[in-house]
C-alpha positions in Angstrom: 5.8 4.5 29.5 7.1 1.6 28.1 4.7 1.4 25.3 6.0 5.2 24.3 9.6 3.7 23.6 11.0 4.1 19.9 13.6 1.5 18.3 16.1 2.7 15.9 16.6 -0.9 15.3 13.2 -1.6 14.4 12.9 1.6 12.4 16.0 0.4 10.3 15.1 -2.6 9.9 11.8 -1.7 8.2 13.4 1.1 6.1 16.0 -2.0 5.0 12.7 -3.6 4.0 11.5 -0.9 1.7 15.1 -0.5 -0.2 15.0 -4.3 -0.4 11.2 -4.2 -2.4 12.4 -1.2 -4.4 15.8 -2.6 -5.5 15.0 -6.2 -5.8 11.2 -5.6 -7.9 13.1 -2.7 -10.2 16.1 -4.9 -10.8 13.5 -8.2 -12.0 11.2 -5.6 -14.2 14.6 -4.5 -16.0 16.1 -7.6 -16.2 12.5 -9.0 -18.2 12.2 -6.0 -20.5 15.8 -6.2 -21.6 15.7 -10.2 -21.8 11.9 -10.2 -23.5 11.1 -7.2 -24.5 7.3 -6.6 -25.1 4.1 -4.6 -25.7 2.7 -2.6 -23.0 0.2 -5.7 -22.3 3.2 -7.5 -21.7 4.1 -5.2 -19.4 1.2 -5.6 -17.1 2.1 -8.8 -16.9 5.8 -8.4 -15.8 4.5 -6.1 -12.9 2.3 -8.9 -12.3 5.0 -12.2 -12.1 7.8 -9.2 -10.4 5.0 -8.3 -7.6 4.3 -11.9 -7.2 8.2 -12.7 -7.0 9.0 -9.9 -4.2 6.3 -10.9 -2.2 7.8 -14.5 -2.1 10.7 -13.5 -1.1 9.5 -10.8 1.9 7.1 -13.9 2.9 9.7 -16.1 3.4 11.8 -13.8 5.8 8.9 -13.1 7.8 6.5 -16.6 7.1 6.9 -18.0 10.7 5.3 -14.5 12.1 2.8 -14.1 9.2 1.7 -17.9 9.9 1.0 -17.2 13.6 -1.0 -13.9 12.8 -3.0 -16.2 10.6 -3.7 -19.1 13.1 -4.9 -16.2 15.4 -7.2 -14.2 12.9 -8.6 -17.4 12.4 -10.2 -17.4 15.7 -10.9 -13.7 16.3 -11.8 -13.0 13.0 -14.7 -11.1 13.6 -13.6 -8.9 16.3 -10.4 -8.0 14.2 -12.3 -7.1 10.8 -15.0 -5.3 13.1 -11.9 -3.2 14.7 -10.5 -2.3 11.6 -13.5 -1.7 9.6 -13.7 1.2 12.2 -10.2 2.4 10.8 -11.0 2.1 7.6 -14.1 4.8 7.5 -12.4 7.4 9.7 -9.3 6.7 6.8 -11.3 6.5 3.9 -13.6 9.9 5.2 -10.3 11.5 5.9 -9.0 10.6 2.3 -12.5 11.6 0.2 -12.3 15.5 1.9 -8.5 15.5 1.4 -9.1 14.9 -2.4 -12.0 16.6 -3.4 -10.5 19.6 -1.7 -7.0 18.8 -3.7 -8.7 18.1 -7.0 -12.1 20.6 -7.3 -10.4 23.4 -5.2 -6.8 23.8 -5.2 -7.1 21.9 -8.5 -4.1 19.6 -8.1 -4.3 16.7 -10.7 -4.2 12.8 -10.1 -1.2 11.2 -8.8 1.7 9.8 -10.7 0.8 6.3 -8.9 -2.8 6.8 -9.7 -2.2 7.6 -13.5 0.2 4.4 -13.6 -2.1 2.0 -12.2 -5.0 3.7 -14.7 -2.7 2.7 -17.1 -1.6 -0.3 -16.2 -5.4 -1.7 -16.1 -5.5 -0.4 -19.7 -3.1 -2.4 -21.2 -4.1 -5.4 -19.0 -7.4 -5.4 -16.8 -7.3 -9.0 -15.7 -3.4 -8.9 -14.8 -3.0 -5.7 -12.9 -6.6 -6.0 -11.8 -5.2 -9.3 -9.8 -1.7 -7.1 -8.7 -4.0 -4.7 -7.0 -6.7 -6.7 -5.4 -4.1 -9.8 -4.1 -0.5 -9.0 -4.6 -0.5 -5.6 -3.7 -2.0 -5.5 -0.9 0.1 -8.7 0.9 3.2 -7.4 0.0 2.4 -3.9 1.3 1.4 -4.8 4.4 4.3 -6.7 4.7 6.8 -4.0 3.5 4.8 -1.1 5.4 3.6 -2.5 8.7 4.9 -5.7 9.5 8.8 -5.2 8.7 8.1 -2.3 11.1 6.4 -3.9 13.9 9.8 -3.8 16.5 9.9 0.0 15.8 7.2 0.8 18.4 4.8 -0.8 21.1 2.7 3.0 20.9 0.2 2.3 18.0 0.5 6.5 17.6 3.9 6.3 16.5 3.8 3.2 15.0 1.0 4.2 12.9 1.7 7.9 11.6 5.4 7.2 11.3 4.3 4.0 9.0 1.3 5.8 7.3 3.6 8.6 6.5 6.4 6.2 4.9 3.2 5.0 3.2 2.1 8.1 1.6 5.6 9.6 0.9 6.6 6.1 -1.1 3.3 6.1 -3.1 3.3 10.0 -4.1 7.4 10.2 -4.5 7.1 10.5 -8.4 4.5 12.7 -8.2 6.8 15.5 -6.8 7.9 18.4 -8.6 9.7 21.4 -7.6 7.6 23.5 -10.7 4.6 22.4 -8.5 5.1 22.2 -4.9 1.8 21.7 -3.4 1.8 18.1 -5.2 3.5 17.2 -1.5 -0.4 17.7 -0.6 -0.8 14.5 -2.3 0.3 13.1 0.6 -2.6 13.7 3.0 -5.2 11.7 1.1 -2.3 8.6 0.6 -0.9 8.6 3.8 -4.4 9.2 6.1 -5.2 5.6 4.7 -1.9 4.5 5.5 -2.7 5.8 9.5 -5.8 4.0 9.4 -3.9 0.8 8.3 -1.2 1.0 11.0 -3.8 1.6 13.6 -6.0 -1.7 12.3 -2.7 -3.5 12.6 -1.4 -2.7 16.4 -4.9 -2.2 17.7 -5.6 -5.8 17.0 -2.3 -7.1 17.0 -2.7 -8.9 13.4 -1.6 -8.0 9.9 -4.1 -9.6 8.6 -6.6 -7.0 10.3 -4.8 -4.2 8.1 -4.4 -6.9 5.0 -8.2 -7.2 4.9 -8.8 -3.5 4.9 -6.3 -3.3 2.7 -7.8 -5.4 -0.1 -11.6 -4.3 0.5 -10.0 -0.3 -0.3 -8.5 -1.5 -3.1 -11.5 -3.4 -4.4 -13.3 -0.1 -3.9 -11.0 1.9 -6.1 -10.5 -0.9 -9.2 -14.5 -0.7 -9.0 -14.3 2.9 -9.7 -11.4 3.0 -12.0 -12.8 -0.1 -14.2 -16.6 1.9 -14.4 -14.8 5.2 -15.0 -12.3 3.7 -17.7 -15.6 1.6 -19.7 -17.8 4.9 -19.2 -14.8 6.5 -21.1 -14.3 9.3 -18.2 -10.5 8.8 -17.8 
């Protein structure tokens, strides 16, 4: 039963984690635009050197954890990816029904957070393209799973309550009270999210989740780079 036991501490402390990335990475994007203001190339680039500069910072608080999960994935490397490739599929199946039912039946549009990053690329396809495949995916694993790891030994808990935070944080701009069922959004978001958490406690590594992580993001710039040349979006 001790497995099953929930921290309020460890809950807080991630959640501390997640005002500290918002704050922190929205008070550095201002504090650019206002000192050099730009283009919108220019701003892919400060969403770039920001991401970059909050993930220093949340690497540093947790480094001497982050630097023991790597010494181990090191040496069970293969086990670990194998584990959480398993994750990944049931995730990634979950999230394909979840938004073709979204999009082609109840005709719910793309997400705010999708649009942005479709945007982003636009204006800068090497700069964001490097934010979503390396920076991105660090600091969120960071921010989303690790910060959270004291919150619970139960990789059920641990994983939905983190893979809903996930989802919630990635569709919040997307919610509107002329369209309610945009809260759907956040079953495609947040059943990757699930699958995440549970790469991360079943093998005990972050970098387990982090190399899901980056091979579902690779996945998506694919698409988004073939869809944006072919001139579908």
């Amino acid at each position: 039963m001790k497995d099953k036991k929930f921290s309020f501490k460890g809950f807080g402390i991630g959640l501390l984690t997640i005002i500290f990335y918002f704050l922190f990475s929205n008070f550095l994007m201002t504090l650019l635009i206002k000192k050099y203001p730009g283009n919108n190339k220019t701003f892919s680039v400060y969403y770039l050197i920001v991401s970059i500069a909050t993930l220093l910072v949340v690497f540093s608080v947790y480094r001497i954890q982050i630097i023991k999960y790597y010494n181990d994935f090191k040496k069970h490397y293969k086990e670990y990816i194998k584990t959480a490739f398993g994750y990944w599929i049931k995730g990634f199946f979950i999230m394909i029904v979840s938004n073709y039912i979204l999009t082609i039946i109840l005709k719910i549009g793309q997400s705010t957070n999708e649009l942005e990053n479709i945007a982003l690329l636009k204006n800068s396809i090497i700069a964001h393209s490097i934010n979503i495949l390396l920076v991105a995916p660090f600091l969120e694993e960071i921010v989303f799973r690790l910060s959270f790891n004291k919150m619970s030994q139960n990789k059920h808990i641990f994983s939905f309550i983190t893979g809903i935070i996930f989802g919630f944080i990635h569709i919040i701009t997307s919610l509107s009270l002329k369209n309610p069922l945009n809260i759907l959004i956040l079953i495609p978001y947040s059943a990757m999210g699930v699958a995440l958490g549970y790469a991360y406690k079943e093998t005990d590594n972050i970098f387990s989740s982090l190399f899901m992580h980056i091979l579902h993001n690779s996945i998506s710039l694919f698409i988004i780079i073939i869809s944006i040349i072919g001139g579908l979006i």
